[in-house]
C-alpha positions as CSV (number, residue, x, y, z in Angstrom):
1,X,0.0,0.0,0.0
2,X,1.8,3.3,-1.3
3,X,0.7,6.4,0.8
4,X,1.3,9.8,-0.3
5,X,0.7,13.3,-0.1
6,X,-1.3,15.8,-2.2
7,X,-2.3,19.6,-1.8
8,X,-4.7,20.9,-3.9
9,X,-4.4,24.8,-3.5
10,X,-5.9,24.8,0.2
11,X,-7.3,21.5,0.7
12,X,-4.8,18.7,1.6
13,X,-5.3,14.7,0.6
14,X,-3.5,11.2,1.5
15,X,-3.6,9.4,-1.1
16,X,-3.7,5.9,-1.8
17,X,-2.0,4.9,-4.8
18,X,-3.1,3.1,-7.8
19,X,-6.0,0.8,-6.6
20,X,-6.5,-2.4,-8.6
21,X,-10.1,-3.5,-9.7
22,X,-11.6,-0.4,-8.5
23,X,-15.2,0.0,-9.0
24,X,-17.1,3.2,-8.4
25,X,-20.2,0.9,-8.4
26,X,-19.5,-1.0,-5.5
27,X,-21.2,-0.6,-2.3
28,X,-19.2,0.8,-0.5
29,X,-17.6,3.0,-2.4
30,X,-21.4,4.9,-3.1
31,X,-21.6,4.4,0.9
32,X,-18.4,6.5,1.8
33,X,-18.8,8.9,-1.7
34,X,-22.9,9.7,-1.1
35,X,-22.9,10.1,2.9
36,X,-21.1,12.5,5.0
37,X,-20.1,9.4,7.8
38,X,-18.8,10.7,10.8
39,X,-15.6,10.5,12.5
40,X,-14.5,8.8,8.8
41,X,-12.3,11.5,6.3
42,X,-14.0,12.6,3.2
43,X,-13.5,10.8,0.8
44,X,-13.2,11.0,-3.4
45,X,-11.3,9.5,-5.9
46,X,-9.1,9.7,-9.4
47,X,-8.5,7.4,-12.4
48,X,-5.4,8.8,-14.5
49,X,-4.7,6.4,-17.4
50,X,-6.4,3.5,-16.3
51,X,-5.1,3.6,-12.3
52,X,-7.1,4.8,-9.9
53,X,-5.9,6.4,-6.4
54,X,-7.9,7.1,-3.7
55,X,-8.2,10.4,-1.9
56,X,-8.7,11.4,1.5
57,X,-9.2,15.2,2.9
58,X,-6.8,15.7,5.6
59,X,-6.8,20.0,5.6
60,X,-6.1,21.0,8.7
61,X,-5.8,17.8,10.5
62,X,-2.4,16.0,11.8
63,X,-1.7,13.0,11.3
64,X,-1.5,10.8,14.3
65,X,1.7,9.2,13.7
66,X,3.1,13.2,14.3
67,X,1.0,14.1,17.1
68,X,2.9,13.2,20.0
69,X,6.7,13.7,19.8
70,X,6.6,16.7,21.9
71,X,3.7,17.0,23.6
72,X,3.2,14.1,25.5
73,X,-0.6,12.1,25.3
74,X,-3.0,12.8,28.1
75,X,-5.8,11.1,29.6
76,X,-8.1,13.6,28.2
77,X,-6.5,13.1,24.3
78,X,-6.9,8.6,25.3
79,X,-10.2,8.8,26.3
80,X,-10.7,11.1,23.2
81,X,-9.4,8.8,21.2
82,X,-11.5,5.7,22.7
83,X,-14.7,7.6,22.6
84,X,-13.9,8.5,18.6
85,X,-13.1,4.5,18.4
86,X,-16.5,3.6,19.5
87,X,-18.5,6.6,17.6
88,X,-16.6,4.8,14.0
89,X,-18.0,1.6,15.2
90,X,-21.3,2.6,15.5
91,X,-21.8,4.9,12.0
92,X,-20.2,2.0,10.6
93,X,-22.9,0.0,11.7
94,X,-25.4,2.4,10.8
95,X,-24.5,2.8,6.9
96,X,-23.5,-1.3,6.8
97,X,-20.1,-0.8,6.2
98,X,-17.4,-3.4,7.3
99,X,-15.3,-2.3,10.5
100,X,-12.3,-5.0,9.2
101,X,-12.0,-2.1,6.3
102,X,-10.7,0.9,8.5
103,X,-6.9,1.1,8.6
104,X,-6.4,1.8,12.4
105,X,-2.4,2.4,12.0
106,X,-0.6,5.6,13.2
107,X,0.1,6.5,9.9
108,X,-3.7,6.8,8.8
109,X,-5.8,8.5,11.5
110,X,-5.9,12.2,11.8
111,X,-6.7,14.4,14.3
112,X,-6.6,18.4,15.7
113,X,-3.5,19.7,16.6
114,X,-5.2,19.7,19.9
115,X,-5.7,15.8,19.6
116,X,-9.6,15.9,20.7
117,X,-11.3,14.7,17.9
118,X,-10.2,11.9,15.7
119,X,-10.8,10.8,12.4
120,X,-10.0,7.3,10.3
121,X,-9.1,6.0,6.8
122,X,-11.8,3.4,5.5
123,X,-10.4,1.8,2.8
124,X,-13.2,0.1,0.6
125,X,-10.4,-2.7,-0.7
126,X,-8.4,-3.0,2.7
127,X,-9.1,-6.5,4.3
128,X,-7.7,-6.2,8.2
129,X,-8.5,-7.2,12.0
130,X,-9.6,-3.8,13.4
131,X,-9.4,-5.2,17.1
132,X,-6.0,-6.7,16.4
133,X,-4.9,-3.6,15.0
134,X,-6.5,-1.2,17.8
135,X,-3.8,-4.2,20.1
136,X,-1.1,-3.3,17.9
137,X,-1.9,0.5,17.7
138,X,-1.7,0.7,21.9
139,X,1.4,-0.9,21.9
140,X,2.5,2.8,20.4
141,X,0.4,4.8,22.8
142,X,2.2,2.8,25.6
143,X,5.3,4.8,23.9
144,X,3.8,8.3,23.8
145,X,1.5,8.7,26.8
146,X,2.2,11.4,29.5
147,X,4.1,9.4,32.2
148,X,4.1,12.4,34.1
149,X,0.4,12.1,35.0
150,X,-0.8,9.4,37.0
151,X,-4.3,9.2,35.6
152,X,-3.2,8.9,32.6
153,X,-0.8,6.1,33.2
154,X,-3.6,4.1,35.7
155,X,-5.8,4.9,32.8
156,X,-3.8,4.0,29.9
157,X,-2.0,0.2,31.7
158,X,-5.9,0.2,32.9
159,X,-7.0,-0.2,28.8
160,X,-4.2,-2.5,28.1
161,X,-4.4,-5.3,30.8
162,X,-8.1,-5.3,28.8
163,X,-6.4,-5.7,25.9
164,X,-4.4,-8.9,27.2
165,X,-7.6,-10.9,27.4
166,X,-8.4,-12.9,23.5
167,X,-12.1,-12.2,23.4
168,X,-11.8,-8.6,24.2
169,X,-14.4,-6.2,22.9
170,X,-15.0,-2.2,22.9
171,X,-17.4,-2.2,25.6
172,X,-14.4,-3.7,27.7
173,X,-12.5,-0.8,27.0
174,X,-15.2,1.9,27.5
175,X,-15.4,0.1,31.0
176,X,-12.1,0.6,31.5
177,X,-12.6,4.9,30.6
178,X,-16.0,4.8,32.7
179,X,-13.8,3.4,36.3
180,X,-12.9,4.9,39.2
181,X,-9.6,3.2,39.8
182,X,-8.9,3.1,43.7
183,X,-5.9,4.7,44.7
184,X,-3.4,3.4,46.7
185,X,-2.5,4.4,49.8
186,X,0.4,7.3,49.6
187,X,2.9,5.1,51.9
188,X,4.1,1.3,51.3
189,X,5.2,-0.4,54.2
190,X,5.8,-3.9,52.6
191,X,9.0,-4.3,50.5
192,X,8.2,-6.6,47.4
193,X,10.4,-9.0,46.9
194,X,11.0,-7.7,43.7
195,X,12.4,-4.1,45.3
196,X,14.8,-6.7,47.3
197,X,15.8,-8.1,44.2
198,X,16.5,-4.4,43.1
199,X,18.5,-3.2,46.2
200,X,20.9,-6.2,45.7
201,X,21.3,-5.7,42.3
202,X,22.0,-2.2,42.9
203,X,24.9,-3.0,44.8
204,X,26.0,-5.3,41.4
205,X,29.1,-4.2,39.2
206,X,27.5,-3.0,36.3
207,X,27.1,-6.2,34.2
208,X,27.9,-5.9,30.2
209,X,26.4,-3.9,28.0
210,X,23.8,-5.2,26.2
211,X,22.1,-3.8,22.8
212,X,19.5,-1.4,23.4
213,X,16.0,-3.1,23.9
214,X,12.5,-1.5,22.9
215,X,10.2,0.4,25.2
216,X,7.6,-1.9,24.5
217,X,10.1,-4.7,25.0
218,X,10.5,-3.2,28.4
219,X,7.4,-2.5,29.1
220,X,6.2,-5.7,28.5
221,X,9.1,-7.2,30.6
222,X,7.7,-5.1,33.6
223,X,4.0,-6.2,33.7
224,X,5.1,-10.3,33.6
225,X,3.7,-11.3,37.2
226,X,2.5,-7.4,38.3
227,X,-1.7,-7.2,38.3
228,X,-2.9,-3.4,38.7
229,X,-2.1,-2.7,41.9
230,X,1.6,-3.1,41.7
231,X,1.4,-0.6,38.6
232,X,-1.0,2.2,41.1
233,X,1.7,1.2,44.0
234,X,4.9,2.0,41.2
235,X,2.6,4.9,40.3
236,X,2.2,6.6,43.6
237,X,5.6,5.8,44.5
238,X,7.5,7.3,41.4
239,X,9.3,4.3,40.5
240,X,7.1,3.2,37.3
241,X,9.3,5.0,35.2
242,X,12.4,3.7,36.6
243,X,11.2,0.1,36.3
244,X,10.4,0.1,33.2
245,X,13.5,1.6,31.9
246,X,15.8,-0.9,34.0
247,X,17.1,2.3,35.6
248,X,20.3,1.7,37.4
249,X,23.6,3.2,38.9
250,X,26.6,0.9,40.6
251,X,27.2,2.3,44.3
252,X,24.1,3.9,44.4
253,X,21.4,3.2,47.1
254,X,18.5,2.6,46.3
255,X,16.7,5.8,48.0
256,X,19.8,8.2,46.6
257,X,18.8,6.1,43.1
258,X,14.6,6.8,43.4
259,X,15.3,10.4,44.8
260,X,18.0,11.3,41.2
261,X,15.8,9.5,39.0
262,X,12.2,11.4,40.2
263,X,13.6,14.8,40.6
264,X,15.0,14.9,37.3
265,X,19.2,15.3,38.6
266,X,22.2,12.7,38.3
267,X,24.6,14.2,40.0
268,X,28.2,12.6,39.2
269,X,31.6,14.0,39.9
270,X,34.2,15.3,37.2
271,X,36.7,12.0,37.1
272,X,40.0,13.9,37.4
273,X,38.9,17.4,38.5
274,X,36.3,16.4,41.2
275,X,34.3,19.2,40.0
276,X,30.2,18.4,40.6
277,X,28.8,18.8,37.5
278,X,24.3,18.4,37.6
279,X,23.3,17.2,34.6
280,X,19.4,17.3,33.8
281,X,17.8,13.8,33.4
282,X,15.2,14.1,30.0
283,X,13.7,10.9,29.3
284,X,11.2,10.6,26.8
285,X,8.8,7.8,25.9
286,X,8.2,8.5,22.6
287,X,10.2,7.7,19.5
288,X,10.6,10.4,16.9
289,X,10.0,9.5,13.2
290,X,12.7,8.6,10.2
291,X,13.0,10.0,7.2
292,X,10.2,7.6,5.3
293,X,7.1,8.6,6.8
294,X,6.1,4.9,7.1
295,X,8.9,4.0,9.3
296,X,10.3,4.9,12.7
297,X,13.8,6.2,12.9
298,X,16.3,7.8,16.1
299,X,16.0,11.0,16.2
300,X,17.6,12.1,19.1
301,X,16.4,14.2,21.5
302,X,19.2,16.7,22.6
303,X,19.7,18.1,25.9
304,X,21.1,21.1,27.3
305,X,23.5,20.2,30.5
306,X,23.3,23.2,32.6
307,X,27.0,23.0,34.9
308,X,27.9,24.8,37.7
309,X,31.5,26.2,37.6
310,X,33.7,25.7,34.8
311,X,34.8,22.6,33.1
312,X,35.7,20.9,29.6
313,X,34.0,18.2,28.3
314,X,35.4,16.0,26.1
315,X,32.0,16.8,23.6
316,X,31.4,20.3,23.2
317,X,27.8,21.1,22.7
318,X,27.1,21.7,19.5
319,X,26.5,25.3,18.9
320,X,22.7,27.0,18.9
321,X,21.2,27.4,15.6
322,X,18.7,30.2,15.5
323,X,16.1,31.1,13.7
324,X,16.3,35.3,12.2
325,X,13.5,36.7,10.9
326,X,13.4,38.5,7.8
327,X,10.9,40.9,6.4
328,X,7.5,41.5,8.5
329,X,9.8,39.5,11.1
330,X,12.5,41.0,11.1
331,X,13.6,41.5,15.0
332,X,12.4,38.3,15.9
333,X,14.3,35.4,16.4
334,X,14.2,32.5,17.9
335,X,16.5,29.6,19.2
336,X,16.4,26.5,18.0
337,X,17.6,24.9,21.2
338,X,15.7,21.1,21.0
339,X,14.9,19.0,18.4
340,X,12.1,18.1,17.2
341,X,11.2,22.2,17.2
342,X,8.0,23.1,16.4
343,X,6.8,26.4,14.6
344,X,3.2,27.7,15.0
345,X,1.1,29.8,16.7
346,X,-0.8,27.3,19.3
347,X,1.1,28.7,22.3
348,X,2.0,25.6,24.6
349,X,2.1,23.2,21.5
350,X,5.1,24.8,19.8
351,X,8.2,25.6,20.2
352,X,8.2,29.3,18.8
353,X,4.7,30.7,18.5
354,X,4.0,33.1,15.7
355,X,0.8,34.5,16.3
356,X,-0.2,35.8,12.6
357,X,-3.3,34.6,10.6
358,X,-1.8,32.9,7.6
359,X,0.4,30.6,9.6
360,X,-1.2,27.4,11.1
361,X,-1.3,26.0,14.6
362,X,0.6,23.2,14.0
363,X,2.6,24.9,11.0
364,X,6.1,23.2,10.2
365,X,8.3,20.7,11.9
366,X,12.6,21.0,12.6
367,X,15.0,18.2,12.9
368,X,18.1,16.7,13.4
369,X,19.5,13.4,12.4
370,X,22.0,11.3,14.1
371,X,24.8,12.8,12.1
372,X,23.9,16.1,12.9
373,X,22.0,17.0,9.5
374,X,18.8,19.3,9.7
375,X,15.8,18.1,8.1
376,X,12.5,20.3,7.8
377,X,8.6,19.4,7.4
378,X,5.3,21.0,6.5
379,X,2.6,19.7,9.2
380,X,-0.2,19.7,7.1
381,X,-0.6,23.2,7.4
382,X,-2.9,25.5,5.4
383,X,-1.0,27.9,3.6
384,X,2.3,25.6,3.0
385,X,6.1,25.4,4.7
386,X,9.1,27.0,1.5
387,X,12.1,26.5,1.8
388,X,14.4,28.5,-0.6
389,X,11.0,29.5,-2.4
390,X,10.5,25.8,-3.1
391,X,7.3,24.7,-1.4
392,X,6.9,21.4,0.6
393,X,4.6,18.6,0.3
394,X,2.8,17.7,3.8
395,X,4.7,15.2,5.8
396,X,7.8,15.2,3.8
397,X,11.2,16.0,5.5
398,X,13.3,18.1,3.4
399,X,17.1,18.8,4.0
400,X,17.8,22.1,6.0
401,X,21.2,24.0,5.7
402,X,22.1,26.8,8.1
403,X,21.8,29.9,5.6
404,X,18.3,28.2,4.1
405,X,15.2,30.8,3.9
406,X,12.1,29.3,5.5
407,X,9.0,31.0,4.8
408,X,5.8,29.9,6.7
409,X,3.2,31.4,4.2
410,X,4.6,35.0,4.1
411,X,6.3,35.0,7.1
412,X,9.9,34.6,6.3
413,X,13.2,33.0,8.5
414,X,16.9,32.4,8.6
415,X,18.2,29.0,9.5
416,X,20.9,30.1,11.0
């Protein structure tokens, strides 16, 4: 299945390529062309010499896949989600269409940039499992919810132990959103014999290193033999985080361990200066996207290590690349000091807000590969993302070079 994109002056389209034995007489295609079904995107299609491709309306929508590499996913944007889930089920039911023909993957469900109403692909020739793919798809949100909020966690491992059963259903799940989940009490007085197991291997050499494993890999590694409770007990406690990522230090108690890890500071001393040096602890969740828009790539996420006094480090940090605005901006600039760095002007979404009509919410998207290369994409937005006057297709990553021109509609910048 080839997905693209398409913008047609303002309106913008994935589009499935080249269909084969397409019939604009089938049922469902006059279902999903005749009716206005909600929480489904509009739907049309083209036939160019002989192939037809089928096009979705996706203007002023972002694409799921996207939504979530900054801002974390909240309770409010899962339950959201879940209640859009169940309102597809049911028009689907109402117009007789076949739920197995929605593509519930990241890369076909859109959404607002505020992520509070969502929309799906159906796919009159696609043949899948919808419940198996709505498994498959929380495996991701597992990756990309808030794990700052502790409803949203209870919530979110809440849905997925639902999820573990073979015969699960929606209703299960809206259970799972309609519960008041008791809340443990604030203090612990049994040790599990799985923090025993913890202290002592804290006090381990640190064994070999191993190859990276997933966060799903861990994740599911941490639930083997923990029910509910013992997630709301990690939960309350602070240490779901650390648990999940295998967190450890050798010659580090395990209260000095918990206290570094939940505050946010590792502090370690220089090696031959004994100067302290606090560096901030940044964990993220969430894995930012390659290059192909159908695959997953490293992006890393780069921090900013504050010191105290002065020292050299064997890596200098790289230097700050800016952003200088020319034209009607001229005079304001902005650094570019975190990657992915969003432009737009929903304040508290993006990284620099510009508050001016023709540019979108959600407007255009900075980033930097592993080799230090700057890529740059248009977010779907209304009035396009140029770069060097050549404009971008939605959801495409572009090379960026400092000394590029970037103009958001009419609003022009320096990459600098």
């Amino acid at each position: 299945m080839n997905i693209s994109f398409r913008k047609n002056l303002n309106r913008s389209y994935m589009v499935i390529e080249k269909i084969p034995a397409f019939s604009e007489n089938d049922f469902m295609v006059q279902m999903l062309l005749q009716n206005d079904i909600r929480t489904l995107l509009k739907f049309r299609y083209e036939t160019v010499n002989g192939k037809t491709d089928l096009l979705y309306d996706i203007s002023s929508r972002q694409v799921f896949q996207r939504q979530f590499e900054i801002n974390k996913m909240t309770g409010e944007n899962l339950k959201a989600f879940c209640y859009s889930v169940r309102s597809m089920i049911n028009a689907l039911e109402e117009y007789l269409l076949e739920p197995n023909n929605i593509i519930l993957k990241k890369e076909c469900i859109f959404t607002d940039p505020e992520g509070k109403q969502y929309e799906f692909c159906y796919h009159p020739y696609y043949h899948g499992d919808i419940m198996m793919e709505f498994r498959e798809l929380f495996n991701h949100i597992l990756q990309i919810i808030n794990y700052e909020d502790e409803k949203t966690v209870r919530l979110a491992y809440e849905i997925h132990a639902k999820l573990q059963s073979d015969n699960f259903t929606l209703a299960d799940i809206m259970e799972a959103l309609n519960s008041d989940l008791p809340i443990p009490s604030p203090k612990i007085e049994k040790i599990e014999s799985e923090e025993i197991d913890l202290l002592e291997e804290l006090n381990q050499p640190l064994p070999e290193v191993i190859p990276e494993r997933s966060f799903f890999e861990k994740i599911s590694d941490y639930l083997k033999g923990r029910n509910l409770i013992d997630v709301l007990e990690d939960i309350n406690n602070k240490e779901l985080r650390m648990k999940i990522d295998g967190y450890s230090m050798a010659g580090a108690s395990h209260e000095r361990q918990m206290q570094k890890y939940t505050n946010g500071n590792i502090k370690q001393e220089h090696a031959q200066g004994g100067v302290a040096v606090d560096y901030s602890h940044n964990s993220t969740s969430g894995v930012p996207l390659g290059q192909s828009f159908m695959e997953e790539s490293v992006y890393p996420q780069r921090q900013r290590l504050p010191v105290k006094g002065t020292i050299l480090l064997e890596d200098p940090e790289p230097d700050l690349r800016k952003l200088v605005g020319r034209k009607s901006q001229q005079g304001h600039d902005f650094d570019v000091d975190g990657f992915p760095f969003t432009i737009g002007k929903l304040e508290g979404y993006v990284n620099a807000v510009i508050n001016v009509p023709a540019v979108s919410r959600l407007h255009a998207r900075i980033y930097q590969k592993p080799n230090g290369d700057y890529q740059i994409e248009d977010m779907n937005s209304t009035n396009g993302t140029f770069v060097n006057n050549q404009r971008m297709s939605p959801y495409t990553k572009t090379p960026l070079h400092v000394g590029d021109v970037i103009a958001l509609a009419d609003e022009e910048f320096e990459f600098r």
